[in-house]
C-alpha positions in Angstrom: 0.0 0.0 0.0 1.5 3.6 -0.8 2.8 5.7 2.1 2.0 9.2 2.5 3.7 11.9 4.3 1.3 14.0 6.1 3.2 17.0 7.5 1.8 19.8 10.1 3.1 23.3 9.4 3.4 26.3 12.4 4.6 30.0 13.0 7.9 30.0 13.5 7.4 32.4 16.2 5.5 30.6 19.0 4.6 32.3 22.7 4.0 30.0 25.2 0.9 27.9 23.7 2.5 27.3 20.3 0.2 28.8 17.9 -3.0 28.0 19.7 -5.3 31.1 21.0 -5.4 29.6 24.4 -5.0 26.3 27.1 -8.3 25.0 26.7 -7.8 25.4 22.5 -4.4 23.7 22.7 -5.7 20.6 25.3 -9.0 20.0 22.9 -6.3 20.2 19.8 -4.1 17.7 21.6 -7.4 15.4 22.6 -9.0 15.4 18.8 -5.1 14.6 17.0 -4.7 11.7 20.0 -8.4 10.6 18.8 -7.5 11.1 15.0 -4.0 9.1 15.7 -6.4 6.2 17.2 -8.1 6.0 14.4 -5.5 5.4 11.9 -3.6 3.1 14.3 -7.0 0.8 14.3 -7.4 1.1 10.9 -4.1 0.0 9.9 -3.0 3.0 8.4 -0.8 4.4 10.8 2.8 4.2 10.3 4.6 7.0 12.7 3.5 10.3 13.9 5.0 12.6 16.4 5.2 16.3 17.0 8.7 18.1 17.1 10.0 20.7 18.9 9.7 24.7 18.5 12.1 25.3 14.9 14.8 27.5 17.1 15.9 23.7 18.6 17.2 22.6 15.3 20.6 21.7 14.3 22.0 21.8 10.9 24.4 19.3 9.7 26.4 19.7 6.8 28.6 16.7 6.3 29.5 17.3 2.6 33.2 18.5 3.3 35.9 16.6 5.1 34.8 18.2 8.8 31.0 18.2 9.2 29.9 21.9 9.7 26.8 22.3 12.7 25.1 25.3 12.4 22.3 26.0 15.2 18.5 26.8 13.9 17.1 25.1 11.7 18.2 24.8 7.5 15.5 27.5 6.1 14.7 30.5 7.1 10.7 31.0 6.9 7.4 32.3 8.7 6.0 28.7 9.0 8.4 25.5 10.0 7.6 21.7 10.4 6.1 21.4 13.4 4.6 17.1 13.8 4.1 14.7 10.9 2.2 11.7 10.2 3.6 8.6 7.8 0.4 6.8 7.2 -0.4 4.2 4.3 -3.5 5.1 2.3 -5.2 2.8 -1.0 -4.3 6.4 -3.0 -3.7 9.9 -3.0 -7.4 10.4 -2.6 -7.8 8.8 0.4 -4.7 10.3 1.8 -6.3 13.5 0.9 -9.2 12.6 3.4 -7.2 11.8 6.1 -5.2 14.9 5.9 -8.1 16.8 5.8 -9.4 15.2 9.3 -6.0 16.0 10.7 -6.0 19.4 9.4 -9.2 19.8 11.5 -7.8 17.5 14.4 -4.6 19.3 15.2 -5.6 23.2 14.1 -3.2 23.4 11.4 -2.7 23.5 7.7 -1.5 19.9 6.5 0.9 19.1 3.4 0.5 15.2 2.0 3.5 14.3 -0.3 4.1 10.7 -1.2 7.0 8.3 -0.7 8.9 7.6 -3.7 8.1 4.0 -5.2 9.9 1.8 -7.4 8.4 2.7 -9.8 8.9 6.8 -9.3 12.6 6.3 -9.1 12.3 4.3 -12.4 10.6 7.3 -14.1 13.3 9.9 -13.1 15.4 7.8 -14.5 14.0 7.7 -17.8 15.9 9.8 -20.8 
């Protein structure tokens, strides 16, 4: 079955409550994505999913050169960052498209859904 990368985008600049208006918002957000992440676990669909820290905690690696180069934040510099993800497997990009639209509404947050590459992708790339 195809795997689907479901990923959960924030502000990068987050106060206290992340990007949630206030406690009671950001307990019911936590209680409806737990609820959503049951779900998918029961249905078979679930993968992985976690949440990640605030962007600021990053660390860059750069291990092209002979010495690996750290640098501290995170690799881009943007308004919005990664802030959770879910790795689910769906029958098709439609259904995956349903799913991220309950997490969208579970967790408060818009929700990207990019798919794993497959044998078959990689094949095409490499097509002249």
């Amino acid at each position: 079955m195809p795997r689907y990368m479901m990923s959960v985008f924030g502000p990068a600049e987050r106060g206290k409550l992340g990007g949630y208006a206030s406690r009671e918002e950001m307990l019911q957000s936590f209680a409806d994505t737990g609820a959503f992440n049951s779900e998918l676990e029961r249905d078979g669909q679930l993968v992985f999913a976690d949440g990640l820290e605030a962007a600021p905690t990053a660390t860059t690696v750069d291990g092209r050169g002979e010495t690996p180069l750290f640098t501290d934040g995170p690799y881009l510099e943007s308004k919005e960052y990664l802030g959770g993800f879910w790795v689910i497997e769906a029958a098709d990009l439609d259904e995956a498209l349903a799913l991220a639209a309950r997490a969208s509404r579970a967790c408060r947050g818009k929700v990207e859904v990019r798919p794993f590459h497959t044998a078959a992708s990689i094949e095409a790339m490499l097509e002249p």
